[in-house]
LUMDO-280904 format. One record per atom (N, C-alpha, C): residue in three letters; x, z, y. Coordinates in steps of 0.001 Angstrom, whole numbers, padded with zeros to 6 digits, always signed. Atoms other than C-alpha are relative to their C-alpha. Layout:
ALAXZY;...
// end
This chain:
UNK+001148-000015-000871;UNK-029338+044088+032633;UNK-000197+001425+000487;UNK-000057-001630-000394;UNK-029755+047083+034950;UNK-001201+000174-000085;UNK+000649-000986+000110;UNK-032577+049624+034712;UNK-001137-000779+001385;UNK+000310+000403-000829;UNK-033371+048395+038277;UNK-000576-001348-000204;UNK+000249+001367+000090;UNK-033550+045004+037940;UNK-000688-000722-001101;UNK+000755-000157+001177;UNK-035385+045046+035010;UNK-001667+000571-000521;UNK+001464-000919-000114;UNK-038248+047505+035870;UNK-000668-000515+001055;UNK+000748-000233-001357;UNK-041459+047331+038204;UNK-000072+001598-000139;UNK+000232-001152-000054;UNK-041472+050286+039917;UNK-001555+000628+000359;UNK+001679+000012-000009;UNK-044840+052197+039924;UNK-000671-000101+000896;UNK+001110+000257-001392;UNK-047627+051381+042020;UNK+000333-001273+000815;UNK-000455+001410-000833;UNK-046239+047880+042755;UNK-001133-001382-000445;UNK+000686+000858-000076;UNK-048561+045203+043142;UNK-000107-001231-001082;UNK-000422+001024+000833;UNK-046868+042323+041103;UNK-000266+000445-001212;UNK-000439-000165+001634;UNK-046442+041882+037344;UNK+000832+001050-000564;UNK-000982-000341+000181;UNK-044449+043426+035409;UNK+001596-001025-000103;UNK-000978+000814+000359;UNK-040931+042174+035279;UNK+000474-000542-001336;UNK-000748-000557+001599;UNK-040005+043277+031762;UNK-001533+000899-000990;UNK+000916-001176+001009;UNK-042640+044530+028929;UNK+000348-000446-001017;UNK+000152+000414+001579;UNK-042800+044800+024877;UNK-001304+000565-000477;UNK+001145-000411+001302;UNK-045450+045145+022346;UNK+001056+001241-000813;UNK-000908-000599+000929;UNK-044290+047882+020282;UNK-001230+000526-001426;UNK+000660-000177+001381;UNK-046111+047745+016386;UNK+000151+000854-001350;UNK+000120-000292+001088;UNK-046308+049569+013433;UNK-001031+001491-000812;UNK+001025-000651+000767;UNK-048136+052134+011385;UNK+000347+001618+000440;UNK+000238-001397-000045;UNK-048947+055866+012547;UNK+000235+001077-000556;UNK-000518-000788+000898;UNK-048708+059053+011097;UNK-001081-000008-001337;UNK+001607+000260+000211;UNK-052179+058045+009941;UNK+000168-000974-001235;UNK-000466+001487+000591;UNK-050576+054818+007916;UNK-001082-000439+000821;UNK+000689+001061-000486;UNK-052894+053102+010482;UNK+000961-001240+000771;UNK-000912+000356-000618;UNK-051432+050334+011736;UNK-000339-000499+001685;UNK+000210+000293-001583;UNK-051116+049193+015845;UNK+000716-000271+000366;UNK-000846+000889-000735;UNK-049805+047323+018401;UNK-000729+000315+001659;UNK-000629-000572-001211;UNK-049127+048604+021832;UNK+000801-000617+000791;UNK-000809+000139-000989;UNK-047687+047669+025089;UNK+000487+001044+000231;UNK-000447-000984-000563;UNK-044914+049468+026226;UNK+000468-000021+001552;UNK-000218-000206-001800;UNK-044611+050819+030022;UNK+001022+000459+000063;UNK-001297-000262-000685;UNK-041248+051024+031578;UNK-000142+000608+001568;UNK-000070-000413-001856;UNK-040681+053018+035178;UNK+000877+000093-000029;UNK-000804-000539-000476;UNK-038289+053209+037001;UNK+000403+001364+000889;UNK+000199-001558-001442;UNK-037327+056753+038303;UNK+001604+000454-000576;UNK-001050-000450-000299;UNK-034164+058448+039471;UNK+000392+000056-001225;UNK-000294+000001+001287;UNK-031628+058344+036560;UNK+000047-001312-000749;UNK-000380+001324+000838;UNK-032424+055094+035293;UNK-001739-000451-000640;UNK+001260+000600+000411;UNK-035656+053732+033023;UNK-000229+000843-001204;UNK+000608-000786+001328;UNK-038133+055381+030868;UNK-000742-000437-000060;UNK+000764+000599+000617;UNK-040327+053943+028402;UNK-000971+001107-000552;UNK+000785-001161+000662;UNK-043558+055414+027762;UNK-001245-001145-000841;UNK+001077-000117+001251;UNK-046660+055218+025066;UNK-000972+000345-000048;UNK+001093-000614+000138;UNK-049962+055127+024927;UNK-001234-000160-001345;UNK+001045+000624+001554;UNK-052036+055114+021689;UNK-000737+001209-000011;UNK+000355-001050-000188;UNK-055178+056541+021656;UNK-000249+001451+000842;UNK-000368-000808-000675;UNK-055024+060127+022919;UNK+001392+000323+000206;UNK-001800+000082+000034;UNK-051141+060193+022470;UNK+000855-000415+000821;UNK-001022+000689-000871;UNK-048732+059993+024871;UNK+001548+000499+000316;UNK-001630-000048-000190;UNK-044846+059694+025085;UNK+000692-000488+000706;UNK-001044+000948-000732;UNK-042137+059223+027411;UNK+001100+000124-000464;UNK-001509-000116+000461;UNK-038567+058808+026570;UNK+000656+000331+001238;UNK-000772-000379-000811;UNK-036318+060627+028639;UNK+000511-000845+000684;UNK-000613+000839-000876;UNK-034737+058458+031467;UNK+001277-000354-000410;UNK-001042+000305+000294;UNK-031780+056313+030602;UNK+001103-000974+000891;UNK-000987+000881-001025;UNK-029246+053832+032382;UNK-000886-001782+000087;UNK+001104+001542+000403;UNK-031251+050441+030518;UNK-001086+000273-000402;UNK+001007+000497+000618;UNK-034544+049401+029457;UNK+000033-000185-001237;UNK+000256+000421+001347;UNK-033253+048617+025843;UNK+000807+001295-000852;UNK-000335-001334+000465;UNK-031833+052112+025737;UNK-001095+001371-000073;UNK+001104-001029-000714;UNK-035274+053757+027108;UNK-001008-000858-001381;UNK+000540+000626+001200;UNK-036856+051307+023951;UNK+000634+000770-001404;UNK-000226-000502+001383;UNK-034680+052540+021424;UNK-000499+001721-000063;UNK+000074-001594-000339;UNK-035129+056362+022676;UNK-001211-000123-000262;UNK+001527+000089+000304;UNK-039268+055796+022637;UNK+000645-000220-001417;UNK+000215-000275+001023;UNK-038739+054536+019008;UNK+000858+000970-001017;UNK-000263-001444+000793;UNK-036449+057571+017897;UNK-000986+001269+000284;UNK+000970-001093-000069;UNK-039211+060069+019427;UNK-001165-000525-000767;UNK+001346+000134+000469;UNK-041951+058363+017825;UNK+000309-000091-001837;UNK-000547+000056+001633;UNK-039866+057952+014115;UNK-000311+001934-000069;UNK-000273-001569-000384;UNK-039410+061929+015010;UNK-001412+000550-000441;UNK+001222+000130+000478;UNK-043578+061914+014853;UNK-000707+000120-000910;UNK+000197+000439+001231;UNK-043743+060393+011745;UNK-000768-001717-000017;UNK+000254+001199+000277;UNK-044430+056683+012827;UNK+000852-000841-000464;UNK-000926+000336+001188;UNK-042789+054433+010498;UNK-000532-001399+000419;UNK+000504+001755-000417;UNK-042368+050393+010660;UNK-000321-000409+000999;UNK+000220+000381-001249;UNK-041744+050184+013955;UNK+000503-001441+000425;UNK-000698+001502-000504;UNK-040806+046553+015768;UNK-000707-000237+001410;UNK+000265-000151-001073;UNK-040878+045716+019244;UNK+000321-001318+000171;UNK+000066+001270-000492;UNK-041493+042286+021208;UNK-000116+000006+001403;UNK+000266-000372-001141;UNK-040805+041308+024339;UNK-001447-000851+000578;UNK+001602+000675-000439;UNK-043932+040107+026148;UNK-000111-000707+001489;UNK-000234+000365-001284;UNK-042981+039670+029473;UNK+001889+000018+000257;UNK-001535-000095-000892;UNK-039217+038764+031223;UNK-000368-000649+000689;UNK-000313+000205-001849;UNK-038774+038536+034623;UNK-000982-000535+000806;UNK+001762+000117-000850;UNK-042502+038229+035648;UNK-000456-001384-000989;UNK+001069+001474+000625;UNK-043267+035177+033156;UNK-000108+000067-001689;UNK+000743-000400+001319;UNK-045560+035868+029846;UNK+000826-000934-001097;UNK-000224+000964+000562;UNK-043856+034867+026967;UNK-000709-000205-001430;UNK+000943+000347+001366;UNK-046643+035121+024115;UNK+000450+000746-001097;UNK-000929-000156+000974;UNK-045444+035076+020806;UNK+001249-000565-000493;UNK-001177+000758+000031;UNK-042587+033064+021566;UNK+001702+000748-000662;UNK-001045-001169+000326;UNK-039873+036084+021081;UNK+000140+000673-001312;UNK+000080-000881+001354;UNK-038550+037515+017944;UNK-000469+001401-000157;UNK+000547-001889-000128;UNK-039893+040881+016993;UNK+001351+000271-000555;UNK-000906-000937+000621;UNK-037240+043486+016268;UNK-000409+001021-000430;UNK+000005-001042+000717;UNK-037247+045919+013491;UNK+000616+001235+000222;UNK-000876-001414-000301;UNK-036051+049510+013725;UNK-000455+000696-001431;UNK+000230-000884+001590;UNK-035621+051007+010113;UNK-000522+001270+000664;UNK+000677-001334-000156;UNK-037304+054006+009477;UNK+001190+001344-000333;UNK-001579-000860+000375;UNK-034915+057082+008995;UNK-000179+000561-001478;UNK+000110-000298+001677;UNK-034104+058064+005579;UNK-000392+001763-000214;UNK+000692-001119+000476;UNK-035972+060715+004270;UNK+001205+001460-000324;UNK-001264-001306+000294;UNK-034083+064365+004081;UNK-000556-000088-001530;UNK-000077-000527+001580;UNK-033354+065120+000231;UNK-000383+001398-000240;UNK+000096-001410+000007;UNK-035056+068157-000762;UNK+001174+000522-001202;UNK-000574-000300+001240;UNK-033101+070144-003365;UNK-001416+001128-000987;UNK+000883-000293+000311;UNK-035435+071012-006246;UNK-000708+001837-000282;UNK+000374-001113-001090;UNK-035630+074961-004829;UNK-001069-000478+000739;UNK+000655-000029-001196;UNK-037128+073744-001782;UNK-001448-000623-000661;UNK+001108+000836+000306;UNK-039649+071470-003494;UNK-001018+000960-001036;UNK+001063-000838+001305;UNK-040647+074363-006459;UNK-000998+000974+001246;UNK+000789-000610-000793;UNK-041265+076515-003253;UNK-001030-000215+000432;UNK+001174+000857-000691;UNK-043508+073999-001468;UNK-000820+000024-001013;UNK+001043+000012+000811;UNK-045367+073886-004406;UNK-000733+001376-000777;UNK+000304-001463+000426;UNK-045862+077616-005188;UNK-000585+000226+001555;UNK+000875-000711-000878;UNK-047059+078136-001643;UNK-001108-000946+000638;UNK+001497+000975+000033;UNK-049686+075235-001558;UNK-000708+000590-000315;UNK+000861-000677+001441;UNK-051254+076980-003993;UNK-000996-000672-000257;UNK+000827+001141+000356;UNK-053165+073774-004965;UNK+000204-000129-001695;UNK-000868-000672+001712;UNK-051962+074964-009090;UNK-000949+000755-000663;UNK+000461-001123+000381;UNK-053859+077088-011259;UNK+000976-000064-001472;UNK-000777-000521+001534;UNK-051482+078926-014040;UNK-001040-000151-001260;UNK+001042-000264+000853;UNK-053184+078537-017502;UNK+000097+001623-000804;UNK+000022-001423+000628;UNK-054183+081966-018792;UNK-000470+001149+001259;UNK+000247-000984-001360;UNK-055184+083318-014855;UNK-001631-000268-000227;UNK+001552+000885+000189;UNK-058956+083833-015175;UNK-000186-000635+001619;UNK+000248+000748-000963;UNK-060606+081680-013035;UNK-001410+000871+000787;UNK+000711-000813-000892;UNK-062796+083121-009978;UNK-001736-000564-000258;
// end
């Protein structure tokens, strides 16, 4: 499916052709559910995000399900986690909850090595040594 043929372009009267819900939990652990906006502009399709005050576009791509996955690697990037996306609309006709949702794992956590982690915890300074008087 092309980029084109796939997108309304902005400021067009009609429906959309193509939309998803896109769900899951914040940096907040809150959780939400979102429509996502597709444009078409030179380059190809970009998917953008609005939650709240927050807003993201994904760089322009060739497809629509490449400008979806790109939105949910910038928003994993964030720190939103438990993402899944539905489509909501194809080709101008609503399809509810008729459509499977798709999952997008979350990315696996970097491994600290336990250096990095004694550091983080010596410059919290959320600790009190026993034997430091206290203020």
């Amino acid at each position: 499916m092309s980029a084109e043929s796939s997108v309304s372009k902005p400021g067009a009267a009609h429906p959309p052709k193509e939309q998803h819900q896109l769900a899951g939990l914040d940096p907040r652990e809150r959780g939400f559910n979102r429509p996502v906006e597709f444009e078409y502009v030179e380059g190809g399709c970009r998917a953008r995000l609005r939650y709240e005050a927050f807003r993201i576009a994904a760089t322009p791509v060739p497809t629509s399900d490449e400008a979806l996955r790109s939105l949910v690697g910038l928003l994993h990037e964030q720190g939103y986690r438990q993402l899944r996306t539905q489509w909501s609309f194809r080709e101008g006709q609503y399809l509810g909850n008729r459509e499977p949702w798709i999952e997008y794992p979350d990315p696996m956590p970097v491994p600290q090595s336990w250096w990095a982690r004694l550091t983080r915890w010596l410059t919290r300074g959320d600790h009190a040594v026993s034997g430091d008087p206290q203020p």
